[in-house]
Phi, psi and omega in degrees: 000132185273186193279331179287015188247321170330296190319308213297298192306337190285268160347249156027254194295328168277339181292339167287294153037260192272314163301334171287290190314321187281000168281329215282339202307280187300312178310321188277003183269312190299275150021289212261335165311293195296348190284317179288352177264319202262059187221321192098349230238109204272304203294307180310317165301311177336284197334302200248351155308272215302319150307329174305307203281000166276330174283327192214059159009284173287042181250116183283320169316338207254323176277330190262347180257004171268328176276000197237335186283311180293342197276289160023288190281355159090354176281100182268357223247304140352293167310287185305344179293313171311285172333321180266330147331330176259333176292292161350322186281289205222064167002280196286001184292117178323305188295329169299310219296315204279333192260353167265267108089283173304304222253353148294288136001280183300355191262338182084036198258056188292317181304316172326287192317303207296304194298334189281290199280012192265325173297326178335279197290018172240042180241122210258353180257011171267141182277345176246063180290343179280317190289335177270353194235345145316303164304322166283344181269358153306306189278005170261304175313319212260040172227000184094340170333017202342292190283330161285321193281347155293289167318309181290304240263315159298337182297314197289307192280011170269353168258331174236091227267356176215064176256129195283299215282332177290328163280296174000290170298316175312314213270335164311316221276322187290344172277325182275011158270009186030058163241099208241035191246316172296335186283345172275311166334302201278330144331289177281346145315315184316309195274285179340318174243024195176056186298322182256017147239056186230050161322291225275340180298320182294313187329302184300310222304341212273309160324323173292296199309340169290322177296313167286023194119301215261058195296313185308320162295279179312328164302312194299315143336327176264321175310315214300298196322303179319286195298332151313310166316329167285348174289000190152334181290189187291047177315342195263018160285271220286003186273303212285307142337281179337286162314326174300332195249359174104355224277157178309000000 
């Protein structure tokens, strides 16, 4: 073998190398980013995202979890970019799809969001298939869409039958068709299976149930939305609601 062809292969294998490591690098900056997102600590995942995808272009985990960092950081604009760098990578993946999809949405782009989660929801190898077609039949709702977003929404709780944000939306899209016996039902499903983040359930449900009479139920509904409401939530709604209806 001669010697320029030795250099070469040598060159060759170290640049591979150099290309493993800085891969293996980056997944673990992807890694310790999602670890600092589910911590809350937003500027940090910012920190070592952005090194990831610098070390490896192509780690699409390293772009979807940077966009989920800028979104963090309140920069959507940022987010989005991320995001679509990982949609580039792997066009059809349910988690990219669905988590871009949320930051479309927050952008008020819902028909966009809706085509994101409709790809989503056809990655048949995603394990949370309920969570995605919750969100699409949200992003249905808020474009008017009704009758479709009750069918996904129905879709989503036959596979997971006590998923809070699906019943929830169901109850939305039945309260604003003024069906409104199903919107209490999927309300107080609600509180039933998630009671103690289910403000916004007592709230409707307490209002609904006043509106029909049953001031005693429905007040009781609504103090809880107060008192849940002092940990962090909208107290000057459901306080001011209260007051409004008579309530003790």
């Amino acid at each position: 073998m001669s010697p320029n062809i030795l250099s070469l292969i040598l060159v060759s294998l170290l640049a591979g190398c150099v290309s493993t490591q800085k891969q293996t690098m980056a997944q673990s900056n992807a890694e310790l980013g999602a670890a600092y997102l589910r911590e809350g600590d937003g500027a940090g995942a910012l920190k070592v995202l952005q090194n990831a995808v610098h070390q490896d272009p192509r780690n699409w985990e390293a772009w979807n979890r940077l966009g989920l960092a800028y979104w963090a950081q309140r920069d959507l604009d940022q987010s989005e970019t991320a995001f679509n760098q990982a949609v580039r990578l792997v066009p059809d993946n349910a988690e990219v799809r669905n988590n871009y999809g949320l930051m479309l949405m927050a952008k008020g782009r819902n028909e966009e969001a809706i085509e994101s989660f409709e790809i989503a929801s056809k990655d048949l190898l995603y394990r949370k298939p309920a969570i995605v077609l919750s969100n699409l039949g949200q992003a249905l709702y808020l474009v008017g869409r009704y009758d479709e977003a009750l069918d996904v929404l129905d879709q989503a709780l036959q596979r997971t039958p006590g998923l809070c944000q699906a019943l929830f939306n169901r109850a939305l899209v039945y309260q604003k068709i003024d069906r409104m016996d199903g919107a209490l039902d999927s309300f107080e499903a609600t509180i039933r299976s998630c009671g103690d983040t289910a403000i916004g359930s007592y709230y409707h449900a307490g209002t609904l149930l006043i509106a029909r009479g049953d001031r005693d139920s429905g007040c009781a509904y609504l103090a809880t939305a107060i008192e849940q409401s002092r940990a962090g939530g909208n107290l000057y709604q459901a306080a001011t609601k209260a007051k409004a209806m008579g309530c003790p």
